[in-house]
Backbone as numpy.savetxt, mean C-alpha at the origin, in Angstrom:
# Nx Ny Nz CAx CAy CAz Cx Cy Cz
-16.00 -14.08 0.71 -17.00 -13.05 0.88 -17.15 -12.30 -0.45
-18.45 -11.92 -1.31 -18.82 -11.12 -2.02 -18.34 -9.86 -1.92
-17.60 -9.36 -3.24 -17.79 -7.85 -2.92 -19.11 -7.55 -3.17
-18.95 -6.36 -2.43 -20.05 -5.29 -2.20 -20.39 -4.42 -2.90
-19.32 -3.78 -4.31 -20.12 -3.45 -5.24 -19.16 -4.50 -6.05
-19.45 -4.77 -7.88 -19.30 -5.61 -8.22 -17.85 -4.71 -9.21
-16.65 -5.00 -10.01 -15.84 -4.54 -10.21 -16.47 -3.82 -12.02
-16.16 -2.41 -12.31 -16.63 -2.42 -13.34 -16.42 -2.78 -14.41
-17.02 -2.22 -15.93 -16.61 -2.86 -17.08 -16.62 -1.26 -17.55
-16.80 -1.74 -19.04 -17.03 -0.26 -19.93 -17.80 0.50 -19.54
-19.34 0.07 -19.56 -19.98 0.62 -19.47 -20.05 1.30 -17.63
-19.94 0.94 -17.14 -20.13 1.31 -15.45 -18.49 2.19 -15.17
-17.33 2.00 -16.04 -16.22 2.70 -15.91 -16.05 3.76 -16.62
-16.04 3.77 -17.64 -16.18 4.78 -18.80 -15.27 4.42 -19.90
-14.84 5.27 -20.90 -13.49 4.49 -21.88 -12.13 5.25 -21.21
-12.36 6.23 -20.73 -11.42 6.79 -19.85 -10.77 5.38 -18.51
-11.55 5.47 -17.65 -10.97 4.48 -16.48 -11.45 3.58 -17.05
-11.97 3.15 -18.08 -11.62 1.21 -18.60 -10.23 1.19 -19.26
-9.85 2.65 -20.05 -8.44 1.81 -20.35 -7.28 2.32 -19.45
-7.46 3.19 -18.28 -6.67 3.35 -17.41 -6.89 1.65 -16.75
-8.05 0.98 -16.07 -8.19 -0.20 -15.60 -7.49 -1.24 -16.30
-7.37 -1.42 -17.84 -6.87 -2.41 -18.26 -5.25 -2.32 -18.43
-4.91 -0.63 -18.03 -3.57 -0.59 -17.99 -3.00 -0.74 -17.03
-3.43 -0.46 -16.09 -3.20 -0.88 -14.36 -3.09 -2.23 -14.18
-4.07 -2.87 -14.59 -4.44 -5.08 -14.46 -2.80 -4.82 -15.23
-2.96 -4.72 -16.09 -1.54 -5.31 -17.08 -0.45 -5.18 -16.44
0.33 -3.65 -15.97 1.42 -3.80 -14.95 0.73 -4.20 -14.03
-0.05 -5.19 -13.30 0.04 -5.33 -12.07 0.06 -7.15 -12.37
0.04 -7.52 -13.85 0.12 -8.66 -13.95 -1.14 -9.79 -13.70
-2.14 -8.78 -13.56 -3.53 -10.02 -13.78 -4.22 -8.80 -14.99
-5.54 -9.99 -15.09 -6.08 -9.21 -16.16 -7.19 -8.94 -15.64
-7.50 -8.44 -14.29 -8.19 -7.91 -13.72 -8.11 -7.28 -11.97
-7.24 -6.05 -12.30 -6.77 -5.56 -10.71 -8.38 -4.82 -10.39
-8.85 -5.78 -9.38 -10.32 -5.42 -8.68 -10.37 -3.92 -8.30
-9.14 -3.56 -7.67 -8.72 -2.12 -6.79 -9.35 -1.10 -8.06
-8.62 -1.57 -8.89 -9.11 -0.33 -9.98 -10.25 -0.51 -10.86
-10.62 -1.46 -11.05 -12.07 -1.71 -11.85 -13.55 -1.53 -10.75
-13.06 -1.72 -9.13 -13.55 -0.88 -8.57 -13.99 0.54 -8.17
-12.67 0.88 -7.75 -12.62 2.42 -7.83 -13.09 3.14 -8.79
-12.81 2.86 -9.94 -12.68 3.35 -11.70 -14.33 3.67 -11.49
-15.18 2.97 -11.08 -16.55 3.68 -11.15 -16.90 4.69 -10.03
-16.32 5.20 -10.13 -16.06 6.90 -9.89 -15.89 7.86 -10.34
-15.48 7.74 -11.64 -15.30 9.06 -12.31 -14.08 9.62 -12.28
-14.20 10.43 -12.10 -13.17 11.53 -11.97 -12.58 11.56 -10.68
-13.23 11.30 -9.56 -12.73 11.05 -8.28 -11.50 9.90 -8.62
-12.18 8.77 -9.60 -10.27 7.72 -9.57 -9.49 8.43 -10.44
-9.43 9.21 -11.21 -8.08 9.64 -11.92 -7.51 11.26 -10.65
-8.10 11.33 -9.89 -8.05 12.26 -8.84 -7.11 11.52 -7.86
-7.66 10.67 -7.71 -6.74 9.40 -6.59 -5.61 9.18 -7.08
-6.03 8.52 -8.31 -5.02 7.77 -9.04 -3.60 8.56 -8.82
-3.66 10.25 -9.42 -2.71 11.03 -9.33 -2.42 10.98 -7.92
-3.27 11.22 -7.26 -2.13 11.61 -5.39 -1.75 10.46 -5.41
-2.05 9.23 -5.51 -1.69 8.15 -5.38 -0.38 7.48 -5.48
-0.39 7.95 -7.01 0.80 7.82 -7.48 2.22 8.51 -7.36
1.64 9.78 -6.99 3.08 11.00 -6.20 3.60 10.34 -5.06
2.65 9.48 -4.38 3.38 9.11 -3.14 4.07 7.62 -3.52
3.37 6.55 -4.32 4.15 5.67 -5.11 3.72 5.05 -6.27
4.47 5.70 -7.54 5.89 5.30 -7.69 6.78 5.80 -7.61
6.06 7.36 -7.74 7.05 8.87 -7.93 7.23 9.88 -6.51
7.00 9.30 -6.02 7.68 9.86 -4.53 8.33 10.02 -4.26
9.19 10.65 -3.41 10.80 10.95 -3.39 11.16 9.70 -2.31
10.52 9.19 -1.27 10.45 7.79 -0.57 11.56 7.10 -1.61
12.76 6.27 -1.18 12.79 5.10 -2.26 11.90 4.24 -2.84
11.62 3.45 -3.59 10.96 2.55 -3.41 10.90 1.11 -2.86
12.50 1.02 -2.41 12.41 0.34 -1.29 11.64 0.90 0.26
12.29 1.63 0.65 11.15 2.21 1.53 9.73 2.31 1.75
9.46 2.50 0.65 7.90 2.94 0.28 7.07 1.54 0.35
7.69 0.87 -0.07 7.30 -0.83 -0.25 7.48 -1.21 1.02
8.73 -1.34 2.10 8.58 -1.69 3.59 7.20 -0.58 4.10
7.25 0.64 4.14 5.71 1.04 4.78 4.52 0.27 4.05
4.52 0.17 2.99 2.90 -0.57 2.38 2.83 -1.94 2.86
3.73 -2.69 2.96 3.83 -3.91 3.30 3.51 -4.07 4.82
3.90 -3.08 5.71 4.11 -3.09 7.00 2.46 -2.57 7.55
2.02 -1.82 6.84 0.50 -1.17 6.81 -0.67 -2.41 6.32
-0.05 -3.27 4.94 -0.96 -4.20 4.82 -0.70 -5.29 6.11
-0.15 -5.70 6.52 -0.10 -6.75 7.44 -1.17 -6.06 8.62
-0.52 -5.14 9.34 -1.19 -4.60 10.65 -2.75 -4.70 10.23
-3.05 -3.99 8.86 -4.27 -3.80 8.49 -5.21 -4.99 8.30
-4.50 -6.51 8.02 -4.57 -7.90 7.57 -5.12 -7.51 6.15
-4.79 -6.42 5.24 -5.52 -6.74 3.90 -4.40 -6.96 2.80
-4.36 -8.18 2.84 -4.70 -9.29 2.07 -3.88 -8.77 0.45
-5.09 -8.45 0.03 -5.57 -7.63 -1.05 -3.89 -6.52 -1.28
-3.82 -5.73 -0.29 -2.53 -5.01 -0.46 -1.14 -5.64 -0.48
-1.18 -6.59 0.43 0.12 -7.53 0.70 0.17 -8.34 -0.52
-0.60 -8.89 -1.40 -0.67 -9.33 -2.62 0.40 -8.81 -3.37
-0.39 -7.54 -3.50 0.37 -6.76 -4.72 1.78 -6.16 -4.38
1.98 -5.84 -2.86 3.07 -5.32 -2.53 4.17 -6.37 -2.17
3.75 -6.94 -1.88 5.14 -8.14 -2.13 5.46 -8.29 -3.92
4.61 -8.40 -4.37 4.98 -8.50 -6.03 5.59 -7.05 -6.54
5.34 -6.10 -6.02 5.83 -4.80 -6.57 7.35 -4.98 -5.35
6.92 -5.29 -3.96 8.41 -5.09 -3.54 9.48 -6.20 -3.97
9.21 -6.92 -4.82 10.31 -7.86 -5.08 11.08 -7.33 -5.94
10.30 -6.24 -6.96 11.22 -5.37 -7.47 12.51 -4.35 -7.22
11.34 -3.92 -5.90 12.52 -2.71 -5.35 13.71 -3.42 -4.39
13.74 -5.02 -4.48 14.55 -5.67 -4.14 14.49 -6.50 -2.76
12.27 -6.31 -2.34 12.28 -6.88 -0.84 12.23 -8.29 -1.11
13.48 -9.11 -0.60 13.15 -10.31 -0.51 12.62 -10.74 0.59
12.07 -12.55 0.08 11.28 -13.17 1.01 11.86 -13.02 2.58
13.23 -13.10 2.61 13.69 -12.55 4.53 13.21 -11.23 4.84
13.88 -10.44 3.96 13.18 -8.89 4.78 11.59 -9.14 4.72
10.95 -9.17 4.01 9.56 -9.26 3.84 8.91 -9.78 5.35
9.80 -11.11 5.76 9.54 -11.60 7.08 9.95 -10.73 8.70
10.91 -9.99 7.88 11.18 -8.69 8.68 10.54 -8.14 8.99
9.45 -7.21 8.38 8.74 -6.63 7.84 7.44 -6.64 8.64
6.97 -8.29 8.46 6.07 -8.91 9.36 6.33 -9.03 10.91
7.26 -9.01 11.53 7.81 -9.41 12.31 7.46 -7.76 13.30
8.04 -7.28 12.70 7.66 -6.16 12.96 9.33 -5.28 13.69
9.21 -4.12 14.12 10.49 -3.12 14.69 10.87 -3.49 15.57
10.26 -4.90 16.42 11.38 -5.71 17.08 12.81 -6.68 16.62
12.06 -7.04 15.64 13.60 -8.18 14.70 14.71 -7.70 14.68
15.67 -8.66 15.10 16.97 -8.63 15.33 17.45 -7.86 13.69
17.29 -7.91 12.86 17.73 -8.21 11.65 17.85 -6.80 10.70
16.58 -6.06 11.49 16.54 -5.04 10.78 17.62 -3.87 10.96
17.67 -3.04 9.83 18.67 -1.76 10.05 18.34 -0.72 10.76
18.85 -0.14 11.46 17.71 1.22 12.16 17.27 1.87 11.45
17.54 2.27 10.43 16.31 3.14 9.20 15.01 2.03 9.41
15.25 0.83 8.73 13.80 0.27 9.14 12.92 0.06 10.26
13.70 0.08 11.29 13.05 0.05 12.77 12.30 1.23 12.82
13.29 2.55 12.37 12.55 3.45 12.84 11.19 3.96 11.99
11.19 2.89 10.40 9.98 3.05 9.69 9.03 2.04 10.44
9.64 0.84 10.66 8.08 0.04 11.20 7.73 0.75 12.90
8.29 1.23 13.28 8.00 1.90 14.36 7.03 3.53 14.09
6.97 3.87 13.44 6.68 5.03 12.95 5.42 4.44 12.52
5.44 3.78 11.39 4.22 2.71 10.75 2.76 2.54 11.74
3.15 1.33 12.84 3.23 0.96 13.58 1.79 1.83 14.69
2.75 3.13 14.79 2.29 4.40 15.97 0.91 4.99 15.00
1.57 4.85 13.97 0.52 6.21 13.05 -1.01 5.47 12.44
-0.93 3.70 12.28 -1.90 3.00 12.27 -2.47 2.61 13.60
-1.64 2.22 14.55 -2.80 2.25 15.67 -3.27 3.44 16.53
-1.92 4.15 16.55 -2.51 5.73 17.60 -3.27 6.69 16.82
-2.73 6.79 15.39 -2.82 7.91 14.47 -2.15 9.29 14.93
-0.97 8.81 15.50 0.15 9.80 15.38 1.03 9.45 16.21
2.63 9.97 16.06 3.63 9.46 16.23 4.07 10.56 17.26
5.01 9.33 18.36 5.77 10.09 19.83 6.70 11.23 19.49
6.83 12.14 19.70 8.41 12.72 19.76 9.84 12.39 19.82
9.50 10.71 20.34 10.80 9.89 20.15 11.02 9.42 18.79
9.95 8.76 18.14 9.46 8.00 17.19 10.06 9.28 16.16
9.38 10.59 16.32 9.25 11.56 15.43 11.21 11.98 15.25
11.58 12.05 16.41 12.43 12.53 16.40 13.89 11.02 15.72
13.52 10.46 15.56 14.34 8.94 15.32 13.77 8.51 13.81
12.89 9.43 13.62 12.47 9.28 11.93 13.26 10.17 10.93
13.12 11.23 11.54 14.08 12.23 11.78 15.56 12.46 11.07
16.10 11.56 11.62 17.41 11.24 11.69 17.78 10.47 10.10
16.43 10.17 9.40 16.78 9.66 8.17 16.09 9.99 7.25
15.01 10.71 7.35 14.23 11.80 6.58 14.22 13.33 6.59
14.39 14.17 5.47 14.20 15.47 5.97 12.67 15.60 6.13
12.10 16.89 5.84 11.12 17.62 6.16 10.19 16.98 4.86
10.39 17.07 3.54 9.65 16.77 3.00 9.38 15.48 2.56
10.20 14.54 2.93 9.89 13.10 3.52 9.19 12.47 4.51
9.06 13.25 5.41 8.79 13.37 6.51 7.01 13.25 6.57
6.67 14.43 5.94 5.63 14.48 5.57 5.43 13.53 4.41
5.84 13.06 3.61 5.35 12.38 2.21 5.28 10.73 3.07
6.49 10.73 4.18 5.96 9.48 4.88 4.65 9.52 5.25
4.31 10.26 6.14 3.14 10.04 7.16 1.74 9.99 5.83
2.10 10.82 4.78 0.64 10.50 3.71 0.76 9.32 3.62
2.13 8.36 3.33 2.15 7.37 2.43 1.47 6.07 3.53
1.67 6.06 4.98 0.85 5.69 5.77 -0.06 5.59 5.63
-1.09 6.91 5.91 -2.51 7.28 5.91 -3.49 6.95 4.79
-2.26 7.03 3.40 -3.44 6.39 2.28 -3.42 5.38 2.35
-2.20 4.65 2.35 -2.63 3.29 2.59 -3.23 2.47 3.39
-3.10 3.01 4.58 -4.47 2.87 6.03 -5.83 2.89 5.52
-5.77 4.10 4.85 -7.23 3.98 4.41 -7.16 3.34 3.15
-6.74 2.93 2.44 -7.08 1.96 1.23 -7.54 1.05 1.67
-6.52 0.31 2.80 -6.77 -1.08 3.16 -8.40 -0.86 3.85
-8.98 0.08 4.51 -10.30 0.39 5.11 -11.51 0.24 3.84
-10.72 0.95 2.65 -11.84 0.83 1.46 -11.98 -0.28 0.89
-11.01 -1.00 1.11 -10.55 -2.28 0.38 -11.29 -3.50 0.88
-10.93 -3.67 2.51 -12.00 -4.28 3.49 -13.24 -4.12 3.43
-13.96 -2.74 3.41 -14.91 -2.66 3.75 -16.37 -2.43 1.95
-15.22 -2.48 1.02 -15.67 -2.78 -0.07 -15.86 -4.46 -0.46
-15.07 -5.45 0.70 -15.33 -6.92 0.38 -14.52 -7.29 -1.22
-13.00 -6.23 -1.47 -12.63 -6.47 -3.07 -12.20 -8.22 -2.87
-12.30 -8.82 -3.84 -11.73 -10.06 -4.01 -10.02 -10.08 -4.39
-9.23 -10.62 -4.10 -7.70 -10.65 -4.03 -7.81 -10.94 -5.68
-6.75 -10.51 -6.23 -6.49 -10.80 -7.74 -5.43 -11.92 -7.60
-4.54 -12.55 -6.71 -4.20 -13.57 -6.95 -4.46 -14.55 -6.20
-3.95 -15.44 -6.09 -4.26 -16.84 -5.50 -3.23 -16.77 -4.11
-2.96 -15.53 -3.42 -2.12 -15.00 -2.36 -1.57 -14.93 -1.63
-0.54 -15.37 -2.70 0.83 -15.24 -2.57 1.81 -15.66 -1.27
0.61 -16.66 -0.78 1.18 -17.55 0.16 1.07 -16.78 1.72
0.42 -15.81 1.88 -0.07 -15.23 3.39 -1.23 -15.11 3.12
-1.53 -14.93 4.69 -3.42 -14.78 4.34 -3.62 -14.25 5.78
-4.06 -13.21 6.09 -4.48 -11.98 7.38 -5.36 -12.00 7.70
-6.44 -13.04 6.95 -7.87 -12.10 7.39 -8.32 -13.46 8.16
C-alpha cells in the first residue's frame, strides 16, 4: 500500500528536521527511517514530539528493557509492522531476545514470563483495548512501579498506541525487509 503522504526531503523538511531525519535513519540503521522523514514535515510540531518522545524512550526512567517489552507488546496488538521492526532491533539491545520477544507475542498468559512482565503485558493489554486499567491490573502494576512510573508507563502505552494509529493510517512503508513477522 502507498503512503499517503510521501516521506520528506530538504525541501518539504527543512535543514532543521532533514538533519534531525538523517540522524535518526542513521541510529536506526537504514538510510531512510519513513517515521521521521514523515513526521519531520511538520515543523516544529516533530521536534515537539520528538522531545516527549524521547523522555519516555530512551530517557525514561522505564528500563529499557521494560520500555521495549511495552512497545513491542503495543506493536503486535496494534499489528504495526512498522513499530515491531524497529523495536525488536532496538530491543535486542536492551537484551530482548528472540524467546522473550516470543513471550512478548504470546502475550500475559506464557508460562515463561516473570510476574513483572505479566503484570506489564497485562496492563499493556487493558490500556490498548479498554483504554484503562482494572484496580487489579492497577494494583499488581503497582507492586513494581512507583508513582512516577506508573504514570510514565501508561504515556509510554498511549504514545505508542497512537503512533502505531498515525503510522497505519499514514500507509508509512516499513524501512526494513521485516524482520521476519508481519501483522497486517
Amino acid at each position: 500500500m502507498a503512503p499517503r503522504i510521501p516521506p520528506g526531503r530538504l525541501k518539504e523538511l527543512g535543514p532543521i528536521n532533514w538533519v534531525a531525519w538523517k540522524a535518526l535513519s542513521f541510529a536506526s540503521g537504514t538510510p531512510d527511517a519513513h517515521l521521521f522523514s514523515t513526521l519531520g514535515r511538520t515543523g516544529r510540531l516533530f521536534r515537539g514530539w520528538l522531545h516527549f518522545s524521547g523522555m519516555l524512550m530512551p530517557f525514561g526512567r522505564l528500563s529499557r528493557f521494560d520500555a521495549e517489552t511495552v512497545i513491542l507488546r503495543v506493536a503486535f496488538l496494534r499489528g504495526c509492522d512498522y513499530e515491531f521492526d524497529h523495536h525488536t532491533r532496538l530491543g535486542r539491545r536492551a537484551g530482548i531476545t528472540d524467546e522473550v520477544r516470543a513471550r512478548i507475542v504470546a502475550g500475559p498468559s506464557d508460562p515463561g514470563l516473570t510476574g513483572k512482565q505479566r503484570a506489564m503485558l497485562t496492563a499493556v493489554d487493558e490500556l490498548v483495548t479498554a483504554k484503562d486499567l482494572s484496580d487489579e491490573t492497577w494494583l499488581l502494576l503497582s507492586t513494581f512501579f512507583d508513582d512516577r512510573r506508573l504514570i510514565e508507563f501508561c504515556l509510554l502505552v498511549t504514545q505508542y498506541d497512537g503512533l502505531a494509529t498515525t503510522i497505519g493510517t499514514l500507509r508509512l512503508e516499513r524501512d526494513f525487509d521485516g524482520g521476519g513477522e508481519s501483522f497486517s
